[in-house]
C-alpha positions in Angstrom: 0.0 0.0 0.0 1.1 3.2 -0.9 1.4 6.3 1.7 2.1 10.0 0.7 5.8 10.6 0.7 6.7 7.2 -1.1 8.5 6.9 -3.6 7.9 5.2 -6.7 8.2 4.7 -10.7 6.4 4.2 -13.1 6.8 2.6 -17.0 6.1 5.7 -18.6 6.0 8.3 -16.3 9.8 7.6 -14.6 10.5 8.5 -11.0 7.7 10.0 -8.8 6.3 10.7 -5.2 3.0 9.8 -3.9 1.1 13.5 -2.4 -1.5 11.5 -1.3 -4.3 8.2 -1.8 -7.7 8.2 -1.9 -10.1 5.0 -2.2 -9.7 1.6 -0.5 -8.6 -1.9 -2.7 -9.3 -1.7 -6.1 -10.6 1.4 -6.1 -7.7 3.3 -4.1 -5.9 6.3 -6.5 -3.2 7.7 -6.0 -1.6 11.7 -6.7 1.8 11.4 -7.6 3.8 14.2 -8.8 6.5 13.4 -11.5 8.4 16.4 -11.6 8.6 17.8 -15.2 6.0 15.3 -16.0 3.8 16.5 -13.8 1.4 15.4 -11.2 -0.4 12.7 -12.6 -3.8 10.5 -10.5 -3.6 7.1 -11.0 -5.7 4.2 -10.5 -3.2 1.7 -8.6 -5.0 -1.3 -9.6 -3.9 -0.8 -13.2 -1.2 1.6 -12.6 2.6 -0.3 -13.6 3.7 1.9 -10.3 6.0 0.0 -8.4 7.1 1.6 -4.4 11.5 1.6 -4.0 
């Protein structure tokens, strides 16, 4: 489970940090800002984000 502050990367996106989730199991979505990509919301049960 994710938690704001994490960080993580994603396939397409590259490295990022988790501002905050919302939702519970399948339906939990996360904020993650990706610095010059932006901040992006994602919905982690499809989402190829993986937490380092």
């Amino acid at each position: 489970m994710l938690a704001p502050g994490d960080r993580v990367t994603h396939d397409s996106f590259g490295l990022g940090t988790v501002v905050s989730v919302e939702g519970q199991g399948d339906k939990s979505v996360a904020s993650i800002d990706f610095g010059t990509e932006g901040q992006k919301r994602l919905l982690l049960r499809y989402a190829p984000v993986e937490k380092l």
